[in-house]
TIRO-2110 file (N, C-alpha, C; in Angstrom, 1 decimal):
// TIRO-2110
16.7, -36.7, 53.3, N, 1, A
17.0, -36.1, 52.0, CA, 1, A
16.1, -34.9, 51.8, C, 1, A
16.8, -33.7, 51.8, N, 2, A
16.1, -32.6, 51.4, CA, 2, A
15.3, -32.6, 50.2, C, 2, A
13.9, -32.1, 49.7, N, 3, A
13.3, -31.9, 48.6, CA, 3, A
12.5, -30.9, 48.6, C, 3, A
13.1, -30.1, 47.2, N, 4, A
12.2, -29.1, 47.1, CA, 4, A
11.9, -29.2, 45.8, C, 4, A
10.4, -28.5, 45.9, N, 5, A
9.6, -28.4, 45.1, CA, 5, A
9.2, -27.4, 44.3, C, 5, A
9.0, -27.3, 43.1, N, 6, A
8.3, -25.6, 42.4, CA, 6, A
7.5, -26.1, 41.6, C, 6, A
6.4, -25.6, 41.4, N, 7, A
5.9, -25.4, 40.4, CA, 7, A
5.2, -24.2, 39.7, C, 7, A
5.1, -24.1, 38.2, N, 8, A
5.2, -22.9, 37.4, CA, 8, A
5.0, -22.9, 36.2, C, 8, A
5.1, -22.3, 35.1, N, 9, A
4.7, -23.0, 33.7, CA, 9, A
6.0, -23.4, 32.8, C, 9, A
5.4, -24.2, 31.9, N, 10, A
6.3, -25.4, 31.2, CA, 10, A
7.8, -23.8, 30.9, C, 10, A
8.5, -24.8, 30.7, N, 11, A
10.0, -23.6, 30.2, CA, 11, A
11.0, -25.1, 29.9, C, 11, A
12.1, -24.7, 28.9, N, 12, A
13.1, -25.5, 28.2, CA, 12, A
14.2, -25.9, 28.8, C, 12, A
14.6, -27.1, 28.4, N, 13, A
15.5, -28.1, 29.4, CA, 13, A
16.4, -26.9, 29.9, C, 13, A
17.1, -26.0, 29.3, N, 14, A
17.6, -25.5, 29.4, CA, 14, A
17.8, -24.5, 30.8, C, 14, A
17.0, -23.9, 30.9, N, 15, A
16.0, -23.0, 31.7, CA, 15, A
15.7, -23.7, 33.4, C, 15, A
15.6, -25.3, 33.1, N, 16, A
15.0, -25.9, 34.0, CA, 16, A
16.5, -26.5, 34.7, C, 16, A
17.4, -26.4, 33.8, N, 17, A
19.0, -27.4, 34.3, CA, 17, A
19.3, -26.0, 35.4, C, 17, A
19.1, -24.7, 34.7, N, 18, A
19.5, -23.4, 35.7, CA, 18, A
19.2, -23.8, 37.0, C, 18, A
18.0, -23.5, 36.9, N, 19, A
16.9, -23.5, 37.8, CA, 19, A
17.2, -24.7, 39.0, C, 19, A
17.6, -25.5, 38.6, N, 20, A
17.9, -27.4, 39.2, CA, 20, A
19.5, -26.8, 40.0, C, 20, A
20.3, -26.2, 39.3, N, 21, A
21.8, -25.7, 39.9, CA, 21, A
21.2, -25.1, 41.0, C, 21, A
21.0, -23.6, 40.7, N, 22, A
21.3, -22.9, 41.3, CA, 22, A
20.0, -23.2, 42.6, C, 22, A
18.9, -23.4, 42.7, N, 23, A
18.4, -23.9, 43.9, CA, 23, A
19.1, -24.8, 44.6, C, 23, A
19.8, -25.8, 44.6, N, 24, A
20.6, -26.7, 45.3, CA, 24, A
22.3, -25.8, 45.4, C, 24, A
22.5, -24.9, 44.5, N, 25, A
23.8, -24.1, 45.4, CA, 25, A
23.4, -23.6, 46.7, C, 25, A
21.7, -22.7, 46.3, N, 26, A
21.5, -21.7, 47.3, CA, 26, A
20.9, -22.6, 48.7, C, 26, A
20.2, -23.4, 48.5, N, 27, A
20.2, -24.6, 49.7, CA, 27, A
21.1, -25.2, 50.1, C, 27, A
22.2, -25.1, 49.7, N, 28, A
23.4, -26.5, 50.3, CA, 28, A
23.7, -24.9, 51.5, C, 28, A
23.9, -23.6, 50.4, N, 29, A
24.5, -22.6, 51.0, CA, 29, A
23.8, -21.9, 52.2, C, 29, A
22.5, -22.1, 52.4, N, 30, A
21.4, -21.5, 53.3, CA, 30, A
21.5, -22.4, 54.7, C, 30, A
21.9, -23.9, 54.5, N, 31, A
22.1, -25.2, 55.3, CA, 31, A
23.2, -25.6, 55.5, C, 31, A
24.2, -24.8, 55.4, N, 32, A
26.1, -25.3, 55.5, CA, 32, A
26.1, -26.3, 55.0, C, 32, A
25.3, -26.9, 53.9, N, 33, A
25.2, -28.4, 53.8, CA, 33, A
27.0, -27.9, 52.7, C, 33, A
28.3, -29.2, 53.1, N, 34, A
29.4, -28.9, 51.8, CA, 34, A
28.8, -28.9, 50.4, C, 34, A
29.6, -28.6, 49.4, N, 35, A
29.4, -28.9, 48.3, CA, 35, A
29.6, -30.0, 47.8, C, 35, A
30.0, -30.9, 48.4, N, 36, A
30.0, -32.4, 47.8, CA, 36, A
28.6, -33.3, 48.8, C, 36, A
28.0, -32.6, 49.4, N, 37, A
26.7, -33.1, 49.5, CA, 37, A
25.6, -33.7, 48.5, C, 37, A
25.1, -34.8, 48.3, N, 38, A
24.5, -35.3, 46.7, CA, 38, A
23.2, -35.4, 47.2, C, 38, A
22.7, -35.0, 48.2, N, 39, A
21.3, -35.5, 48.6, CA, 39, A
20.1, -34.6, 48.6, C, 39, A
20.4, -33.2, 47.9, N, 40, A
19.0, -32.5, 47.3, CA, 40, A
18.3, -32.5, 46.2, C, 40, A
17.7, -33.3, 46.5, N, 41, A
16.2, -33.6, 45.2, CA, 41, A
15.7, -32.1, 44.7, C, 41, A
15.4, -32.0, 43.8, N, 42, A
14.5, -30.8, 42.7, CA, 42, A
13.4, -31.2, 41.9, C, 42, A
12.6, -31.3, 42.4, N, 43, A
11.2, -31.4, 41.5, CA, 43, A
10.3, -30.3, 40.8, C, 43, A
10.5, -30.8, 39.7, N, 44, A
9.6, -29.9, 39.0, CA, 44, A
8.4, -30.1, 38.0, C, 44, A
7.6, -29.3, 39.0, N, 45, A
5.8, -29.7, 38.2, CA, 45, A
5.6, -28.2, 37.2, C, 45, A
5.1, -29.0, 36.4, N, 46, A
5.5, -27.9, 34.9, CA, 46, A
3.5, -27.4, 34.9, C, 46, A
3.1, -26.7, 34.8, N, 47, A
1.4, -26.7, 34.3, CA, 47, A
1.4, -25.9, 33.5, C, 47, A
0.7, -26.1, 32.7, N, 48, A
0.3, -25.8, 31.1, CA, 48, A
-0.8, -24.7, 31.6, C, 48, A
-0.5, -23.1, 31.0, N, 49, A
-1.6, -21.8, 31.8, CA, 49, A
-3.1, -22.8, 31.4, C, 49, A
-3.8, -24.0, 30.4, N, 50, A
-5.0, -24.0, 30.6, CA, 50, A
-5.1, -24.5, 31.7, C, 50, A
-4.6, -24.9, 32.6, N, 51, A
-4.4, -25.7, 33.9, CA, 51, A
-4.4, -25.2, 35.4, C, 51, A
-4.5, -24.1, 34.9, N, 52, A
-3.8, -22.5, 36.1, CA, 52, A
-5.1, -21.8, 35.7, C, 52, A
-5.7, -21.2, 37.2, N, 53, A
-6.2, -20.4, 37.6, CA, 53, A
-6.1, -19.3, 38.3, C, 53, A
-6.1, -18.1, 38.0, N, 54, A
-6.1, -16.8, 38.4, CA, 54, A
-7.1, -15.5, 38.5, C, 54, A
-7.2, -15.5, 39.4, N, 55, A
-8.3, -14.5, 39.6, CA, 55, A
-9.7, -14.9, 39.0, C, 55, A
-10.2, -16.0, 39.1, N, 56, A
-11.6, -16.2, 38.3, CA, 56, A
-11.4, -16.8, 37.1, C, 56, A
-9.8, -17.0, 36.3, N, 57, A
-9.7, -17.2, 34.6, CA, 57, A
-8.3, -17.9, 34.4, C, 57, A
-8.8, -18.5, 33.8, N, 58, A
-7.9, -19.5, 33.3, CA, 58, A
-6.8, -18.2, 32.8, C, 58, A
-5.4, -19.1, 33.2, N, 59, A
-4.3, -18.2, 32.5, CA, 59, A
-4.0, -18.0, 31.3, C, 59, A
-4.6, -19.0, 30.2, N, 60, A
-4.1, -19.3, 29.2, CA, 60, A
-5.2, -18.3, 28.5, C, 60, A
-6.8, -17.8, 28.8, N, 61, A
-6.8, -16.8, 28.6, CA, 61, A
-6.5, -15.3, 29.0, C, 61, A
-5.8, -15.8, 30.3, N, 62, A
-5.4, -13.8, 30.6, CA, 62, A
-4.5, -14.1, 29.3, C, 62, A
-3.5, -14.5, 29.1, N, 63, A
-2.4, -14.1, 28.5, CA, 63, A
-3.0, -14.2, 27.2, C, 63, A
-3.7, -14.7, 26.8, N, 64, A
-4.7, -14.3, 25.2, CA, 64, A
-4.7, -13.1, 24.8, C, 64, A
-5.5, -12.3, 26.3, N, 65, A
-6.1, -10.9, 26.0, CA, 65, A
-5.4, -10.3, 26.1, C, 65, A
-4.3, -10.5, 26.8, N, 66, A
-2.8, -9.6, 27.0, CA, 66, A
-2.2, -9.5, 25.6, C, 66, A
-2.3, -10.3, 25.0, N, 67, A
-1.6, -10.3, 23.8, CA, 67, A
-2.7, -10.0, 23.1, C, 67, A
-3.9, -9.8, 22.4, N, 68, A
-4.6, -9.5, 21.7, CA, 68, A
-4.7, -7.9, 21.9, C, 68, A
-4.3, -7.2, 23.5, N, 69, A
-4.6, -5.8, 23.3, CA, 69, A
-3.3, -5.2, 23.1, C, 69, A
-2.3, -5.9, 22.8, N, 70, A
-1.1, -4.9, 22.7, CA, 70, A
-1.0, -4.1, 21.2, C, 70, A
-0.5, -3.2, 21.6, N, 71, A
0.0, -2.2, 20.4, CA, 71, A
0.7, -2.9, 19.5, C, 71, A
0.4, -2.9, 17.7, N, 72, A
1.8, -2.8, 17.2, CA, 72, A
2.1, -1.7, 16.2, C, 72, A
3.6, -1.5, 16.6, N, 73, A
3.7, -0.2, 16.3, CA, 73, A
4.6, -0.5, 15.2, C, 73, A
END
């Protein structure tokens, strides 16, 4: 049983049902697997940016500062 995996930050059922299609269209289609194939799994690990590290900093502060230097105009 094929399984793929992603992870990335939290996003709405909605977003996540996309995401769940269309990786299992593009894998059935990448692997001739037909389209009445039922056996690819989609997991998804959600992390919250305090959880995530980048470059030295927690994500949930880059995106702080990102938003605290923007313009408003």
């Amino acid at each position: 049983m094929p399984i793929i995996t992603v992870e990335g930050p939290i996003r709405d059922i909605e977003s996540k049902k996309l995401l769940v299609k269309s990786l299992t269209k593009a894998f059935k289609e990448a692997y001739g697997y037909p389209e009445d194939f039922a056996h690819v799994t989609v997991i998804i690990r959600e992390n919250p940016p305090e959880n995530v590290g980048t470059n030295g900093k927690l994500l949930s502060e880059v995106w702080k500062n990102k938003k605290s230097t923007k313009k408003t105009v």
